[in-house]
N, C-alpha and C positions, 0 to 999 in steps of 0.2 A: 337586676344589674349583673350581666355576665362577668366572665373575665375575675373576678373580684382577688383572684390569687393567682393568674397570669403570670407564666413565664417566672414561677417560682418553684422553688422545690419542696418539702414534707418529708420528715422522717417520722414513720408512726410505730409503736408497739406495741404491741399485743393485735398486728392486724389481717390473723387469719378469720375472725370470724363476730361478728358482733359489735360492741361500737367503734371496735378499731377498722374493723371491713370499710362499716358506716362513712367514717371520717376518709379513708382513703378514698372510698367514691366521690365524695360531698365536694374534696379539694379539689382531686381532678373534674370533675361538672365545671367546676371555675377556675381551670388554667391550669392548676398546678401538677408535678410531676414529683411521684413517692418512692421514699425510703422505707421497705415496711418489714418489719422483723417478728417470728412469732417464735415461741417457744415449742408447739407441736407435737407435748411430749405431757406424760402422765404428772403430774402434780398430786403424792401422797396426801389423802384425805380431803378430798374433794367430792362435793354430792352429786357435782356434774359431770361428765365426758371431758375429758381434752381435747382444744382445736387439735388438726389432723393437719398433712403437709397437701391432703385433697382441699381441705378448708383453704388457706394460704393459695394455693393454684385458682382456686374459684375468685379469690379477691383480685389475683394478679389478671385473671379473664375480663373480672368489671373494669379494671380499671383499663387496661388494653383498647376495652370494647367503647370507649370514649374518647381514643386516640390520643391516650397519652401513657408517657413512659413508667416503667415502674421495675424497681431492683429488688428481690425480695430473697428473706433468707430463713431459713430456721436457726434461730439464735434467740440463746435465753437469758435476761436481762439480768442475773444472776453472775453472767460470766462477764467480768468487764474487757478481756482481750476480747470475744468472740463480739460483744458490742460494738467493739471500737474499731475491729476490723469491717464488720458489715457497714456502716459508717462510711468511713474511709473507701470502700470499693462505691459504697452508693454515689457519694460525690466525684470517685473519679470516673462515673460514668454519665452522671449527669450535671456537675458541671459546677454545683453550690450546694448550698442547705441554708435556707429561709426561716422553715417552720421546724417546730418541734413539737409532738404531740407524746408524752407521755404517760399511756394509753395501758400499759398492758398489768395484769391486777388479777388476784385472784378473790373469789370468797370464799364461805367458812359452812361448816356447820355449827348452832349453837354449843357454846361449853360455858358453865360460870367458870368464871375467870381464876378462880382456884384450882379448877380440874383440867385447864388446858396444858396441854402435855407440850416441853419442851420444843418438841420437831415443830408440833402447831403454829407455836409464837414464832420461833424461827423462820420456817418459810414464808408465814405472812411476811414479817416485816421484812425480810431477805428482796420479795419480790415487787411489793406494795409500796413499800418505802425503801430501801437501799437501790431499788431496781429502776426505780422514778431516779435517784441522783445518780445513774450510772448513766443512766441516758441524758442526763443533761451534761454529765461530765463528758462523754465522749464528742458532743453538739458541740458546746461552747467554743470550745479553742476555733473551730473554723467558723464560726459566726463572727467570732471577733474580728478573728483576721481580716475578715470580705468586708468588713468594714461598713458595712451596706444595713444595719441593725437586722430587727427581725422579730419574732413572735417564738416564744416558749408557753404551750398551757399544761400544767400539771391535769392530770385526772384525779380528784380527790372522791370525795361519797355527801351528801347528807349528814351521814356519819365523822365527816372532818371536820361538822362543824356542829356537831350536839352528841351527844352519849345515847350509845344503847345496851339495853342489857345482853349477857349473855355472849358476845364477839368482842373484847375486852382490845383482841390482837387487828381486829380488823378498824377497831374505832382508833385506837394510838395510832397504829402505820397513817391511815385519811388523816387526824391530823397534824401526825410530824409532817405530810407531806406539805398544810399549809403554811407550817414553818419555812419550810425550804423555801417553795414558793416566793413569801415575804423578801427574807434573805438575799434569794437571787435579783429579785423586782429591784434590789439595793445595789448590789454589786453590778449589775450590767445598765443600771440606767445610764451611767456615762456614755457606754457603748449602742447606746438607742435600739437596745434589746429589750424588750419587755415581755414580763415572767406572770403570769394570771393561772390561776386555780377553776375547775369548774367542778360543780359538786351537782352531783343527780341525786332525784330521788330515786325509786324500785323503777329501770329500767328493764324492758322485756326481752331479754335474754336466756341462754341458759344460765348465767350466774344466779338468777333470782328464778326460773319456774325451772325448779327439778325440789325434788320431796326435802332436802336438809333446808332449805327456806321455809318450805311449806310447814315445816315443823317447827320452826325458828318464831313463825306466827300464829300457829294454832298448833300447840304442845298434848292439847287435851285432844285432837281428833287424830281419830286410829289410822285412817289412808289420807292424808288430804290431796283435792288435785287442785289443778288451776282455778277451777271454779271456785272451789272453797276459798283460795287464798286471794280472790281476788277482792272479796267487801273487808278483809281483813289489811289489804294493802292500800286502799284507798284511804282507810282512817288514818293512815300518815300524814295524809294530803290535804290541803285546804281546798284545793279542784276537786271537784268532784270525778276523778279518774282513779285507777288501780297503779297505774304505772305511764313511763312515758316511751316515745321510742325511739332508735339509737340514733334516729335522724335529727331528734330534736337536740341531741348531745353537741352533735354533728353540725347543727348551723349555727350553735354558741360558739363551738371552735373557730367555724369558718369565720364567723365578725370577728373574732378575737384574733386570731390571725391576718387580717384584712387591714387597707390603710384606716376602714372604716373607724377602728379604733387603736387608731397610732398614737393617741397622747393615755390611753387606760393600761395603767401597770401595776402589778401589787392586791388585784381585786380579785376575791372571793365570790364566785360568781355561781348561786345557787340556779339549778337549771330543774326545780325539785317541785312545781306545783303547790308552793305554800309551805311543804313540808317544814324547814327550820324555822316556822314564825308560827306554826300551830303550838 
């Protein structure tokens, strides 16, 4: 079914590179036209690279490359002026705001939760959790307005909805976020906006294959690579895979987003291979 989000618009974050990339492709394939904001910038104590403002340019190419429009900015969801202004330009150049994907998230390396140093707890939830409700804050007021309802999906984790050890800061942010989530499902249904959660298991990224994961799952081995960590990440899973990929995140959103499911709101929506029922 083409078209499936036609002549709508998407505001995504976190989408220079990965599942945010993902989801801007996925919507524009099917009509829709993107708001996409990335931060672009070092995030202290990270085991990965930071997306780059070449990142964000390559997404703004995909999505170009399928003839349709796209606003895009370096802006970190930290800053809620600088949110709300990217926002605001996006709509005044494309005309509305439909979708909302809030997308952009960082991970961790292991710490027990006694040894996690201030900054750590801080930026996670800063960006994980405060940075999900800035972006919905800055959304709302013009979805109301247009009066026209619409789709908000949180990005939460596996983790927003079971505990693991050792990311004490990554597992609370996943799920205060399906708090929010709830919350909002509540306060905008009058307004026939509805608010849905998606929770992945280990998608393959660089948030999951760079060495602070790899250690995260096999502590005891001295270099691990992909290889190693990949029988180690299946056992999450009740499929028999290691991980999934950002496209599979991506066409959860897109239903959820879609008239396909205009009456599901408030739903926890595991996109995780078993994982939170193993």
């Amino acid at each position: 079914m083409a078209g499936r989000v036609e002549g709508k618009v998407a505001f995504i974050t976190g989408a220079a590179r990965g599942q945010g990339r993902s989801h801007a492709v996925r919507l524009a394939q099917e009509g829709a036209d993107i708001i996409a904001v990335d931060i672009c910038d070092d995030v202290p104590g990270l085991p990965y690279p930071p997306a780059t403002e070449a990142d964000l340019a390559e997404t703004v190419a995909q999505v170009e490359a399928l003839d349709r429009r796209i606003v895009a900015s370096r802006t970190d969801v930290r800053d809620l002026a600088a949110l709300q202004a990217a926002v605001d330009d996006g709509v005044a150049q494309l005309g509305r705001l439909d979708i909302v994907s809030a997308n952009a998230g960082i991970g961790t390396q292991p710490h027990p939760t006694h040894e996690l140093t201030e900054d750590l707890w801080r930026d996670m939830i800063d960006i994980n959790l405060t940075g999900v409700w800035h972006t919905t804050k800055v959304a709302i007021p013009r979805m109301v307005e247009q009066g026209d309802g619409g789709s908000i999906v949180l990005t939460s984790s596996a983790a927003g909805l079971q505990a693991y050890q050792n990311i004490a800061h990554y597992v609370s942010a996943k799920h205060g976020v399906v708090g929010l989530m709830r919350t909002l499902a509540l306060e905008l249904a009058p307004h026939s906006i509805r608010v849905n959660s998606i929770h992945p298991t280990q998608v393959d990224t660089l948030m999951i294959q760079n060495e602070g994961t790899y250690r995260l799952f096999m502590p005891d081995v001295e270099n691990p690579t992909r290889d190693d960590f990949a029988p180690a990440s299946q056992a999450m899973n009740a499929l028999p895979i290691p991980w999934v990929e950002p496209v599979d995140i991506s066409n959860a959103l897109l239903f959820l987003a879609s008239d396909e499911a205009r009456y599901i709101t408030g739903v926890a929506l595991p996109v995780d291979a078993g994982a939170v029922i193993k």
